[in-house]
C-alpha positions as a Markdown table, in Angstrom:
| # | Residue | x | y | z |
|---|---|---|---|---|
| 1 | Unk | -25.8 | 33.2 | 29.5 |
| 2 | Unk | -27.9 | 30.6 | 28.1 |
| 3 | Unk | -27.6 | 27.2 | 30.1 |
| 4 | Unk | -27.7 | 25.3 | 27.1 |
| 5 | Unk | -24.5 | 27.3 | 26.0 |
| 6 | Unk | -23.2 | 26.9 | 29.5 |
| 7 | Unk | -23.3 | 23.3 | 29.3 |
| 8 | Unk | -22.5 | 22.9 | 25.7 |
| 9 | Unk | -18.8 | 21.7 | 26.1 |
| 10 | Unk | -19.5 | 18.9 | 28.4 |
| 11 | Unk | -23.0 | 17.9 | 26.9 |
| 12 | Unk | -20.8 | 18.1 | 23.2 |
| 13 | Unk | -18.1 | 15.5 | 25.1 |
| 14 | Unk | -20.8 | 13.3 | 26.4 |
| 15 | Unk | -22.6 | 12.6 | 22.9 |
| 16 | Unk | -18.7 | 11.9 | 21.1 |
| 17 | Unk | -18.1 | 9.3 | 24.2 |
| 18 | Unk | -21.4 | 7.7 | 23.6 |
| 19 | Unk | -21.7 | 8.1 | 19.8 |
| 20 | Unk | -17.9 | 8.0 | 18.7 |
| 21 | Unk | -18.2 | 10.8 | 16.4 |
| 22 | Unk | -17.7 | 14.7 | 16.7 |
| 23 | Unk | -20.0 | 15.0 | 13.6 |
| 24 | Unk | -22.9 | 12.7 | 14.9 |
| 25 | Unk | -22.5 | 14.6 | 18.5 |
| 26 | Unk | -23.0 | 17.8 | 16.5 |
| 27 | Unk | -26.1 | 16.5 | 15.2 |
| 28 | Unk | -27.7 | 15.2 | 19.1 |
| 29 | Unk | -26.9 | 18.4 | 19.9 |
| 30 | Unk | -28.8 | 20.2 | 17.8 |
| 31 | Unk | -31.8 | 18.2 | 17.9 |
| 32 | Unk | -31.3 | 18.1 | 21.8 |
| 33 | Unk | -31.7 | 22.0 | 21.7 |
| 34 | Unk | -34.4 | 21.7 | 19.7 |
| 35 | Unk | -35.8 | 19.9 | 22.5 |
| 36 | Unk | -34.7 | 22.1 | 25.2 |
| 37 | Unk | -36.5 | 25.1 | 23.6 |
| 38 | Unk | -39.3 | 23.7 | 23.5 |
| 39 | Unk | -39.8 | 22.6 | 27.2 |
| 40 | Unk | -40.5 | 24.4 | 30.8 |
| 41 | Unk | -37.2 | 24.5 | 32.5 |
| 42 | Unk | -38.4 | 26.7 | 35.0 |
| 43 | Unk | -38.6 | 24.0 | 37.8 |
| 44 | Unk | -35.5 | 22.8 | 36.8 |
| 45 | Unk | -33.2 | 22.2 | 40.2 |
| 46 | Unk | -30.1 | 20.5 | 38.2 |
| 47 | Unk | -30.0 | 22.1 | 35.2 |
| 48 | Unk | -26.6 | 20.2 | 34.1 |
| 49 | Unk | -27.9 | 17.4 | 34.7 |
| 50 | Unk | -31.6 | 17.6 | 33.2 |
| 51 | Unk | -29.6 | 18.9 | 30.0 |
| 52 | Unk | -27.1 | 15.7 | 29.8 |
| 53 | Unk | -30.3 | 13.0 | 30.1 |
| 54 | Unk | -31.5 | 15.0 | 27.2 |
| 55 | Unk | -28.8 | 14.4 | 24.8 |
| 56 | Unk | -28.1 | 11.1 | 26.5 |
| 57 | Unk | -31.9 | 10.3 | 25.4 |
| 58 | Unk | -31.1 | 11.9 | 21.7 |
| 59 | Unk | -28.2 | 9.7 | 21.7 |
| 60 | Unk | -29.8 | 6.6 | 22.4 |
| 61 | Unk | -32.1 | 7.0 | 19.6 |
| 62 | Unk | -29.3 | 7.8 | 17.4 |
| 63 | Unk | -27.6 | 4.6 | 18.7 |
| 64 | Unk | -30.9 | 2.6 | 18.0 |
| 65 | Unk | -31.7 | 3.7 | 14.7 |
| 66 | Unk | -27.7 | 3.0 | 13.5 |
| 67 | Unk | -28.0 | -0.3 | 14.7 |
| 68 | Unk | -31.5 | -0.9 | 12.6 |
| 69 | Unk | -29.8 | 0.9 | 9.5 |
| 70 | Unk | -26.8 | -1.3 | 9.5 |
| 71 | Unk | -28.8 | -4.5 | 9.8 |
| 72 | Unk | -30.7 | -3.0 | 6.8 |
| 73 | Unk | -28.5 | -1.7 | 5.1 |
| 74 | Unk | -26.7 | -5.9 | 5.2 |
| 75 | Unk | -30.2 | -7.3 | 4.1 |
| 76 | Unk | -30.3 | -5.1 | 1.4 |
| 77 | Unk | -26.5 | -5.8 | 0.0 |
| 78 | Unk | -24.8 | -2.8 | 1.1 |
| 79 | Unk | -22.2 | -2.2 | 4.1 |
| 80 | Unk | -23.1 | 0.8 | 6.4 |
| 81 | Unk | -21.4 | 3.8 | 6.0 |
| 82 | Unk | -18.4 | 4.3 | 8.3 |
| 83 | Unk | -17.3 | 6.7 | 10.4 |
| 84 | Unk | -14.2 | 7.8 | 9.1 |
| 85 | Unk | -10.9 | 10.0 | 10.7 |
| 86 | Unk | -7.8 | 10.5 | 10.6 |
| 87 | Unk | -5.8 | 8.1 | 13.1 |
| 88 | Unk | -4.7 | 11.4 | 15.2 |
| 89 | Unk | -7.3 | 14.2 | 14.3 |
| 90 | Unk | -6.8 | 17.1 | 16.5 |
| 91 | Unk | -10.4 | 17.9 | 18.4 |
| 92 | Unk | -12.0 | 20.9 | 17.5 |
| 93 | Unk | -13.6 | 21.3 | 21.2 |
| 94 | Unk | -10.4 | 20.9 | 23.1 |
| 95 | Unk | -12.4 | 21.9 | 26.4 |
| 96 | Unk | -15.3 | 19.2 | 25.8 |
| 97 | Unk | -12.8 | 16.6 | 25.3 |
| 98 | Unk | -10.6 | 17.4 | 28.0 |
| 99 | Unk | -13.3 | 16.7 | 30.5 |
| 100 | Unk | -12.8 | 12.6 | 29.3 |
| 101 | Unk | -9.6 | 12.6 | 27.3 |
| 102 | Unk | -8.0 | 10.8 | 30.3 |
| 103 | Unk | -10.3 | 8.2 | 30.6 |
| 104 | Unk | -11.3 | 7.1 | 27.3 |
| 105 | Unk | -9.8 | 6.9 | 24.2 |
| 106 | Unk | -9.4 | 4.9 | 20.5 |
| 107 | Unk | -9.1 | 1.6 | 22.1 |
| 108 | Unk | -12.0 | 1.8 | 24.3 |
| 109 | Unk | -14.1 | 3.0 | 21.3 |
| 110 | Unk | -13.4 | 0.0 | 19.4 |
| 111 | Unk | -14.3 | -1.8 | 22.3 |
| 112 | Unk | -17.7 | 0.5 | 23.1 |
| 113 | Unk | -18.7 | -0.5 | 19.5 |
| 114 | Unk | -19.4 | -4.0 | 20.5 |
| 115 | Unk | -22.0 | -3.0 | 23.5 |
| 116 | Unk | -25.6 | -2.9 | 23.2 |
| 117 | Unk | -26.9 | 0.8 | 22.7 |
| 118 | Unk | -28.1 | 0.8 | 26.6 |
| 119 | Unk | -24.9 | -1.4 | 27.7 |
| 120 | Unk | -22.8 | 1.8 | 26.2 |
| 121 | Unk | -25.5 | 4.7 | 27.6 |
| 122 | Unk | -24.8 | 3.0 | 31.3 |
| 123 | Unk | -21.3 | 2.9 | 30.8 |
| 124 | Unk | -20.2 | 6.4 | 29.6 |
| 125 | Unk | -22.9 | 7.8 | 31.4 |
| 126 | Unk | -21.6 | 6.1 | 35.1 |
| 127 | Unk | -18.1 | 5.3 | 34.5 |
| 128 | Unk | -16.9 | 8.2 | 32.6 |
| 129 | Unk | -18.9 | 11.5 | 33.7 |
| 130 | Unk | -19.8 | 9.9 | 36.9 |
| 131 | Unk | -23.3 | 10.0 | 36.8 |
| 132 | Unk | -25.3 | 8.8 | 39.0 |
| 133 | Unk | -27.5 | 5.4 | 38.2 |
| 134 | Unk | -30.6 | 6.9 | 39.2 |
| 135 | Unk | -29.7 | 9.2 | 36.6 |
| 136 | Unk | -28.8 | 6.5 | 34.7 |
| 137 | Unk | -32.0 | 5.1 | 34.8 |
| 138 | Unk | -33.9 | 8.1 | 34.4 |
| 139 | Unk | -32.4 | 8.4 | 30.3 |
| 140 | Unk | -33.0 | 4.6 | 29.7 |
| 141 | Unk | -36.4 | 4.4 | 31.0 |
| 142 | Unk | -35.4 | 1.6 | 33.3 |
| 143 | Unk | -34.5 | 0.7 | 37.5 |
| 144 | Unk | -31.4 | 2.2 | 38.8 |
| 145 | Unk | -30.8 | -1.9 | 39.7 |
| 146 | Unk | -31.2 | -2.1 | 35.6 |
| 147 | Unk | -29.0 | 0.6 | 34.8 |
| 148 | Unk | -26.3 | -0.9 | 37.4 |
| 149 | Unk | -26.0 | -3.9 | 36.2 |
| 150 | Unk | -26.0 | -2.9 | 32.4 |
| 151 | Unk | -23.2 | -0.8 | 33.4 |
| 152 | Unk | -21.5 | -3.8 | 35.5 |
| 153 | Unk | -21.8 | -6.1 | 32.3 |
| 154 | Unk | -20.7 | -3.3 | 30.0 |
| 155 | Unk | -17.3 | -2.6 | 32.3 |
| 156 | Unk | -16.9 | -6.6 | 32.0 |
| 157 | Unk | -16.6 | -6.5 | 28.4 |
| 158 | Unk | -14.3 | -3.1 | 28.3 |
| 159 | Unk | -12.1 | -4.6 | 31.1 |
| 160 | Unk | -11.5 | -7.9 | 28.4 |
| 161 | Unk | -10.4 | -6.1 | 25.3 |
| 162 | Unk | -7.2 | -5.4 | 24.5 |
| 163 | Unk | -6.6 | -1.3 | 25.6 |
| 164 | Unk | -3.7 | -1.3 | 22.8 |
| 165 | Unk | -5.5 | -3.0 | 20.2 |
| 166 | Unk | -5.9 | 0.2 | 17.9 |
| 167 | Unk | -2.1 | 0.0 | 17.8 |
| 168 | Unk | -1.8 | -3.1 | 17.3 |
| 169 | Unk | -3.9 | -3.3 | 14.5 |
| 170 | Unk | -2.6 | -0.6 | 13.1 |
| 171 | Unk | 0.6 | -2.3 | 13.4 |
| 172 | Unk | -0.6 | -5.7 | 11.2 |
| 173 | Unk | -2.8 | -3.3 | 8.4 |
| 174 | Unk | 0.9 | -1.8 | 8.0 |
| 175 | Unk | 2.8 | -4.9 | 7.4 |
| 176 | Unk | -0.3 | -6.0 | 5.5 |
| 177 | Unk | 0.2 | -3.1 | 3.2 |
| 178 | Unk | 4.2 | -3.3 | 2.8 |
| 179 | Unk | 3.7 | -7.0 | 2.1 |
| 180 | Unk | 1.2 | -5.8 | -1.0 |
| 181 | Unk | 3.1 | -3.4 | -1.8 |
| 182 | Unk | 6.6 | -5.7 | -2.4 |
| 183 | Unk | 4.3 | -8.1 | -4.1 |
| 184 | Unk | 4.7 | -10.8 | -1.0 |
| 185 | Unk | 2.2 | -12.9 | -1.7 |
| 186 | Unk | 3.6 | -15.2 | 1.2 |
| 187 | Unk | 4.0 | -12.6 | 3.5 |
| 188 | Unk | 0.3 | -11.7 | 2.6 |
| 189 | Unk | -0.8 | -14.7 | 4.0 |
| 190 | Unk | 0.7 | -14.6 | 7.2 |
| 191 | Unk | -1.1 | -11.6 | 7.7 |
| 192 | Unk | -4.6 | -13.2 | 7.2 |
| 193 | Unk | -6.5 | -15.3 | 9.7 |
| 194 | Unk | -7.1 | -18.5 | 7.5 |
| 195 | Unk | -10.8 | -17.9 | 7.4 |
| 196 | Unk | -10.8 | -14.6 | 6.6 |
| 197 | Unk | -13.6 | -12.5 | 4.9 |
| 198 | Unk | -13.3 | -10.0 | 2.5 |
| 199 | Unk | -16.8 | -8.2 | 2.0 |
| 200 | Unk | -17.0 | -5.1 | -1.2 |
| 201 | Unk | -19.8 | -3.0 | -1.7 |
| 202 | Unk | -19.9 | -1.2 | -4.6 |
| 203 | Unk | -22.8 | 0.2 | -5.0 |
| 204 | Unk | -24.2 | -2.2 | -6.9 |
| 205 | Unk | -26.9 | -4.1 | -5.0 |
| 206 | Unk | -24.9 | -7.0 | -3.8 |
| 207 | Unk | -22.0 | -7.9 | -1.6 |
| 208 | Unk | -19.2 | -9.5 | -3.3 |
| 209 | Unk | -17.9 | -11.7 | -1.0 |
| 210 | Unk | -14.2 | -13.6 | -0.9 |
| 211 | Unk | -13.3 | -16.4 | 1.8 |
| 212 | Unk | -10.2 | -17.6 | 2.7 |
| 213 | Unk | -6.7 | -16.4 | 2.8 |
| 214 | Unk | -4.9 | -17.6 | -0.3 |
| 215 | Unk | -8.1 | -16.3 | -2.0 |
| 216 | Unk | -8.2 | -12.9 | -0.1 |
| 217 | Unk | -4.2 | -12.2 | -0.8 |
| 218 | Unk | -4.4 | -13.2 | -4.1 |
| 219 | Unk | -7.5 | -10.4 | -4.8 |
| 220 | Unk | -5.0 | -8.4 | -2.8 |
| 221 | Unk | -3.8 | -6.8 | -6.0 |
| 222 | Unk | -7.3 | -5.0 | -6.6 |
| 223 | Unk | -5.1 | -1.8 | -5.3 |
| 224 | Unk | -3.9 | 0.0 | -8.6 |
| 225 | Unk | -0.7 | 1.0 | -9.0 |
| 226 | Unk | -2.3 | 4.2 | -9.9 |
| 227 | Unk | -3.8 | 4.0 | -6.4 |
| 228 | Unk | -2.4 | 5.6 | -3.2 |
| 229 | Unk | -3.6 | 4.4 | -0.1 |
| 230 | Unk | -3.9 | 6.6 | 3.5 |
| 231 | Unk | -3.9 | 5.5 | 6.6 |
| 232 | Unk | -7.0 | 6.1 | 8.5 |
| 233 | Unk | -9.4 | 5.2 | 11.4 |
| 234 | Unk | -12.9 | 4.0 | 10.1 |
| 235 | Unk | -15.2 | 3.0 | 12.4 |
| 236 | Unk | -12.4 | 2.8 | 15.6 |
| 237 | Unk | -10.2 | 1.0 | 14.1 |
| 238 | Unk | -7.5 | 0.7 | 11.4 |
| 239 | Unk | -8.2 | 1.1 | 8.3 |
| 240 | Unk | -7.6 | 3.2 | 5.0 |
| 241 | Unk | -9.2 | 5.2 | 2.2 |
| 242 | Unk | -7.7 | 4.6 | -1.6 |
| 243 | Unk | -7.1 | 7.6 | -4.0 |
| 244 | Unk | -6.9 | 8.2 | -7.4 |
| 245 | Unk | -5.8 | 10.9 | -9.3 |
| 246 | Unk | -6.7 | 12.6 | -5.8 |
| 247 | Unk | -10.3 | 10.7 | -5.7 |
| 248 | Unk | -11.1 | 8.6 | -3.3 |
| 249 | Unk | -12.2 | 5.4 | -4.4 |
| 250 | Unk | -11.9 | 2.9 | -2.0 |
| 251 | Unk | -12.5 | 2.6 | 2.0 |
| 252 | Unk | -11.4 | -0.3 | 3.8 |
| 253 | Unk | -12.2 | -1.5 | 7.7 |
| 254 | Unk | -9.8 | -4.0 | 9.0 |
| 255 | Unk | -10.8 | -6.6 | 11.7 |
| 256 | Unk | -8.0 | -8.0 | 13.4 |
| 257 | Unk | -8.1 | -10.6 | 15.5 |
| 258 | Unk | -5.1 | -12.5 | 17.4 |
| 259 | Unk | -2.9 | -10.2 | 15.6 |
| 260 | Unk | -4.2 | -11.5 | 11.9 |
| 261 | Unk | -6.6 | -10.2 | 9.4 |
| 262 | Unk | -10.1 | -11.7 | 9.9 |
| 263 | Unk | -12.2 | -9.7 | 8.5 |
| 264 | Unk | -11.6 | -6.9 | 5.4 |
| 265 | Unk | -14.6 | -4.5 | 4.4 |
| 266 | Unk | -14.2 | -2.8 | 1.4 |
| 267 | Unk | -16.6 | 0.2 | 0.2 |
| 268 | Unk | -14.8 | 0.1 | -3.2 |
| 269 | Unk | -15.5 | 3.2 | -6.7 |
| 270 | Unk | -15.8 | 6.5 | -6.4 |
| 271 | Unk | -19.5 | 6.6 | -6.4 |
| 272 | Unk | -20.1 | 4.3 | -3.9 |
| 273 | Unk | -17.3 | 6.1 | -1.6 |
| 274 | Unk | -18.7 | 9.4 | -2.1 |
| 275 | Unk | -21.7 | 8.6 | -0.2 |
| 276 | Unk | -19.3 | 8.5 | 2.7 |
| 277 | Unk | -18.2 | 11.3 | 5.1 |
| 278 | Unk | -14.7 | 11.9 | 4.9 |
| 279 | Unk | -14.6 | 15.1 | 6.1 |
| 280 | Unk | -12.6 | 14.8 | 9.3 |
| 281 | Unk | -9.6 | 12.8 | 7.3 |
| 282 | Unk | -6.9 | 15.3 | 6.2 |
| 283 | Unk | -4.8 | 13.0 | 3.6 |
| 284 | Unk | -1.0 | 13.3 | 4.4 |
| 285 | Unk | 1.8 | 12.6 | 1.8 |
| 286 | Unk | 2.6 | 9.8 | 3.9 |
| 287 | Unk | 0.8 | 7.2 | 2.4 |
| 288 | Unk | 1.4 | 3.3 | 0.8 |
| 289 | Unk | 1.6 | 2.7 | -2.7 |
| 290 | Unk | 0.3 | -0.7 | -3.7 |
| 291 | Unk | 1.3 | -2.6 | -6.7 |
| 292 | Unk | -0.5 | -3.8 | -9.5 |
């Protein structure tokens, strides 16, 4: 059997823990073969291990050159594109993500998201799959010491956030949308921090961007009664993709912090959404209606 084929269920769960994406692990995978075919494995003594600091290495890259495209994509008056599921998307590689199921899920993403792309490498790498740091070290170029205490600073910052923070947020979007939904404009604001931020990118070149909470719950009514509005996880956490005569037209990333609203990004018409991959969100009946 081909090794890479061999290994291809636990290198697959290896790039989603350090990427956060099935699709984007697909991707390291590929060009991690691409890779592997073109070098001399013959002297290879650990050939799980050689294979796994490849895609880690692919990964990295891919984590660097997000990073760079967000900060871009900000300077040039557009919000990146988010990673968008469905909150409880069945796997398709139920044997790649049993290997870390049990030891990393939703809420540690969110919290993985706020690491540095090496800070997250040392971290899955060690904590999760247990690989050694001089391993470690070998993918990010740097001294097992390095890779240690990367991983020691990255475990810090996982041990302080909130493991049920997906649910909790999920929890404040909801009464967020029931509360636009009855037309609650009072209820609205005790959903919002009171220096909340509402960012929309349309498409058209510039951010649009509302401050405050009586400003951000008044705007609150940009949801169409024509508009249905699905629960979904974008980018880790919760957050939900607007329809339209079964279009999407709107995606929107909550930040909540405290158990408030802080932060709102909107990707908002249907051109501007259709540059986003929602492939992995299967839209239920179970939806919010929001009111004119």
């Amino acid at each position: 059997m081909d090794p890479f084929e061999e290994h291809r269920a636990h290198l697959h769960a290896v790039a989603t823990r350090i990427l956060g994406s099935r699709a984007e692990a697909d991707d390291a995978l590929q060009e991690a073969w691409i890779r592997v075919s073109r070098a001399d494995a013959g002297e290879v003594e650990n050939m799980g291990g050689w294979l796994t600091t490849i895609v880690s290495r692919v990964c990295l890259s891919m984590l660097d050159a997000r990073r760079r495209r967000r900060e871009e994509e900000l300077d040039a008056g557009r919000l990146p594109d988010p990673i968008v599921t469905a909150p409880a998307a069945a796997p398709p590689d139920p044997e790649g993500e049993a290997l870390a199921a049990d030891a990393v899920g939703a809420a540690l993403l969110v919290v993985l998201e706020e690491l540095t792309p090496a800070e997250r490498i040392a971290f899955v790498l060690h904590d999760i799959f247990a690989l050694p740091f001089a391993d470690v070290a070998r993918v990010l170029d740097r001294t097992p010491a390095s890779a240690r205490q990367l991983a020691s600073r990255a475990r810090r910052r996982v041990r302080s956030g909130d493991p049920d923070a997906p649910t909790a947020d999920r929890a404040v979007v909801d009464a967020f949308h029931a509360a636009a939904r009855a037309g609650d404009f009072e209820a609205l604001l005790a959903m919002l921090h009171p220096d909340v931020v509402l960012r929309t990118d349309d498409g058209g070149g510039a951010l649009q961007i509302v401050e405050g909470a009586r400003a951000v719950a008044g705007g609150a009514r940009f949801f169409a009664q024509r508009r249905v509005a699905h629960p979904a996880t974008v980018d880790g956490g919760a957050g939900l993709v607007a329809t339209e005569d079964g279009t999407a037209a709107a995606v929107l990333r909550f930040t909540v912090v405290d158990g408030r609203i802080a932060a709102i990004d909107a990707l908002s018409g249907v051109a501007r959404v259709a540059e986003v991959d929602l492939g992995e969100l299967g839209l239920t009946t179970d939806a919010f209606v929001l009111p004119e």
